[in-house]
C-alpha positions as CSV (number, residue, x, y, z in Angstrom):
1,X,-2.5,-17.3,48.3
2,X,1.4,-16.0,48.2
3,X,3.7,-18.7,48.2
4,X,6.2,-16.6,48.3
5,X,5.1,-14.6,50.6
6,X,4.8,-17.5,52.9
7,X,8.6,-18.8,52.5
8,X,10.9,-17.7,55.2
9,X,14.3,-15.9,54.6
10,X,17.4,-17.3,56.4
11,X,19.3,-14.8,57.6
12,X,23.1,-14.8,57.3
13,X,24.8,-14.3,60.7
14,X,26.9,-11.1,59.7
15,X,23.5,-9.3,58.8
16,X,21.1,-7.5,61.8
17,X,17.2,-6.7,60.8
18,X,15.6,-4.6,63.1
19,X,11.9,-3.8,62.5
20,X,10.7,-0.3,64.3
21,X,7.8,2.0,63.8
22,X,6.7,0.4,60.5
23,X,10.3,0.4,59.1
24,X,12.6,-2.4,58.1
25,X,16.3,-1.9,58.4
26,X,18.7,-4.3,57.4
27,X,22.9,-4.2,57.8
28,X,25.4,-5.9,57.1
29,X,28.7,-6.0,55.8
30,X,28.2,-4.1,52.4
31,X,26.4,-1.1,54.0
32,X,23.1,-0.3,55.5
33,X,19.5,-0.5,54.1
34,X,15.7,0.4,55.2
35,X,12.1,0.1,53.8
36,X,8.6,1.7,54.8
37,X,6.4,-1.3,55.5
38,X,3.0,-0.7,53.7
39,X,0.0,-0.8,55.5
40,X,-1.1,-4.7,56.2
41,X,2.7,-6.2,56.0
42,X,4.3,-6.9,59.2
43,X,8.0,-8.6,59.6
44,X,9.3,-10.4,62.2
45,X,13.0,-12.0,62.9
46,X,12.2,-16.1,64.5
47,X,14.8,-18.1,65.2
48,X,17.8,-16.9,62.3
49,X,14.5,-16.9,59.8
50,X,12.7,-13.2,58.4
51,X,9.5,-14.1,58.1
52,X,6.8,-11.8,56.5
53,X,3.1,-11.8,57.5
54,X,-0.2,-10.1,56.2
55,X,-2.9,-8.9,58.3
56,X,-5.9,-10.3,56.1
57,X,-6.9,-11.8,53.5
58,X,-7.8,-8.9,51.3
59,X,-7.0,-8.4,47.9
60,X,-4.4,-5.6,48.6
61,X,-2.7,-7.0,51.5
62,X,-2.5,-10.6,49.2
63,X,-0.7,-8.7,46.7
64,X,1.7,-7.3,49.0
65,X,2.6,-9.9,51.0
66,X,5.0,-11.6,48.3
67,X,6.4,-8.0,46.9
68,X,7.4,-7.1,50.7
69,X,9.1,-11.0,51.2
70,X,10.9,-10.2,47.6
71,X,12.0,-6.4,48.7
72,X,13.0,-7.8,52.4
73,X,15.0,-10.7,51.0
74,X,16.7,-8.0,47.9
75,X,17.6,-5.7,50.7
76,X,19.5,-8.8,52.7
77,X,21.3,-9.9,49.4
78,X,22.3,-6.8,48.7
79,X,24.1,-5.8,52.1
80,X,25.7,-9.3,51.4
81,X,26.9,-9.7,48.1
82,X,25.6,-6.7,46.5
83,X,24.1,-6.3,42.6
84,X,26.1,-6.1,39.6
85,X,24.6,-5.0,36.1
86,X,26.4,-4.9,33.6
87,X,25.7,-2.7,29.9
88,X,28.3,-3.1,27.2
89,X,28.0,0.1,24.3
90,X,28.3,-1.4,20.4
91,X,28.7,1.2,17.0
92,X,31.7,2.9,15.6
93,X,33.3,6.2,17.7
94,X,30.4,5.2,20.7
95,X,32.2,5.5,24.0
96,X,31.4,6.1,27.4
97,X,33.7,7.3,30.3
98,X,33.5,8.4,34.0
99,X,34.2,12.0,34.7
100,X,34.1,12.9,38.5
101,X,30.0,12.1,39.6
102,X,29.1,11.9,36.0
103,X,28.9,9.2,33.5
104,X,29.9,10.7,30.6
105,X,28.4,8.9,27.3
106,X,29.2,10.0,23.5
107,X,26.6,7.9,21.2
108,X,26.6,9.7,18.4
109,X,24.4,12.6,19.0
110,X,25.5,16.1,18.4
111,X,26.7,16.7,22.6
112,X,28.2,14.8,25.1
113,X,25.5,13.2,27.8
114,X,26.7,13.7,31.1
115,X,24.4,11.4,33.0
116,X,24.5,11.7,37.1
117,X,26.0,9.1,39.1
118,X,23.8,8.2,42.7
119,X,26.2,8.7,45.5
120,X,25.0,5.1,46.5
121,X,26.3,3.5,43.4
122,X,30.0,2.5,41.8
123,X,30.3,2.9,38.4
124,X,33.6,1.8,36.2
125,X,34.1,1.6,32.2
126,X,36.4,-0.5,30.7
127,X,37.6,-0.2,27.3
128,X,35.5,2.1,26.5
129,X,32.3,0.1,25.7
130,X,32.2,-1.9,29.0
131,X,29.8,-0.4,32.0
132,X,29.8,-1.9,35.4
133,X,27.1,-0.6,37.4
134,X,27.1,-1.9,41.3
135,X,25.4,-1.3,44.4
136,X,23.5,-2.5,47.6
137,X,19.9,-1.7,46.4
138,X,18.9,-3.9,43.4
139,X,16.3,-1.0,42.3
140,X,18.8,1.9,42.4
141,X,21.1,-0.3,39.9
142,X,18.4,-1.3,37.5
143,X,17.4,2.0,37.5
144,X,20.3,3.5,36.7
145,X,21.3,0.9,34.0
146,X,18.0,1.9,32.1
147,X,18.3,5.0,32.1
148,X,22.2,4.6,30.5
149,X,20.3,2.4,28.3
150,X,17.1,4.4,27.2
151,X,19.7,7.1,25.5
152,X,19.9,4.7,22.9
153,X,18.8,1.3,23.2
154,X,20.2,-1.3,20.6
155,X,18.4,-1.1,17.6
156,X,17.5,-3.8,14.8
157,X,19.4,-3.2,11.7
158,X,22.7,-2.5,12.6
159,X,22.6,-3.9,16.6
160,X,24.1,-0.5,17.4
161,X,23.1,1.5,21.0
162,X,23.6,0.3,24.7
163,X,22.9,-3.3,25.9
164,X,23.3,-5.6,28.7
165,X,25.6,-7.9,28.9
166,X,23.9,-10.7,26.8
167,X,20.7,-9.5,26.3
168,X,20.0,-10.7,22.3
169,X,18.2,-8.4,20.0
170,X,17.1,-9.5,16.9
171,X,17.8,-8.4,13.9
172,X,15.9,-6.9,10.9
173,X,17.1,-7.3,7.0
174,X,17.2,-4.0,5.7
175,X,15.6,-2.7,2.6
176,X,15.9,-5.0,-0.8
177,X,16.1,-3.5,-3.8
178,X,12.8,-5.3,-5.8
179,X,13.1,-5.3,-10.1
């Protein structure tokens, strides 16, 4: 049984959720967001509350209910408050800057990466080492903040590469000399 499936979302009274033709929409003050319903999911607006409901009990339609509750109630944070990540870029001469739609990354490789920046998103760098990814849809932004990441994640001798914002990676010794 999905318990969280089963809790109801309260929702704030700046945001409107209109369900039509197997689609959720959701807006509010931050912008505008919708979602495909899958298949055994329904949602419907009672008295200030979102509350998702399954069709039956089986397997696959268990499993979705509390993903389509988590989804519904992301989308409504998201045209509230929005999502923040936040990567932070560590090693000598590594910098990163914004350049029109691009993100523009130098991390020690032989070229410049140019990564694309969603239309949907706001990106800033501070001090050169500081990322600040934001946006409505909490996917889009983790997304986008591993990918920044994946060019070269932190690694364990020297903690150089891209990181989030106090994520802790451990550390290795390097080699010892043995006599």
């Amino acid at each position: 049984m999905s318990r969280v499936g089963l809790k109801p979302i309260s929702l704030p009274e700046k945001v409107k959720l209109s369900v039509s033709n197997g689609t959720v929409q959701v807006e509010g003050p931050k912008g505008k967001l919708d979602f495909a319903l899958p298949g055994g999911v329904s949602v419907s607006e009672e008295d200030g509350n979102v509350v998702v409901s399954r069709a039956s009990e089986l397997r696959e339609h268990r499993a979705l209910h509390g993903t389509v509750r988590s989804i519904v109630n992301n989308m409504i944070t998201g045209v509230t408050q929005g999502f923040v990540k936040e990567l932070e870029i560590q090693g000598v001469g590594m910098r990163a800057a914004v350049k029109g739609k691009d993100l523009d990354l130098a991390l020690g490789k032989s070229h410049p990466i140019l990564h694309p920046i969603p239309s949907e998103l706001t990106v800033s760098v501070a001090d050169n080492t500081k990322i600040k990814v934001e946006g409505i849809d909490k996917q889009m932004v983790g997304q986008f903040a591993a990918e920044v990441r994946s060019y070269y994640p932190p690694e364990p001798y020297k903690g150089k590469g891209v990181r989030y914002v106090g994520e802790y990676v451990r550390r290795k010794e390097g080699k010892s000399v043995g006599k």
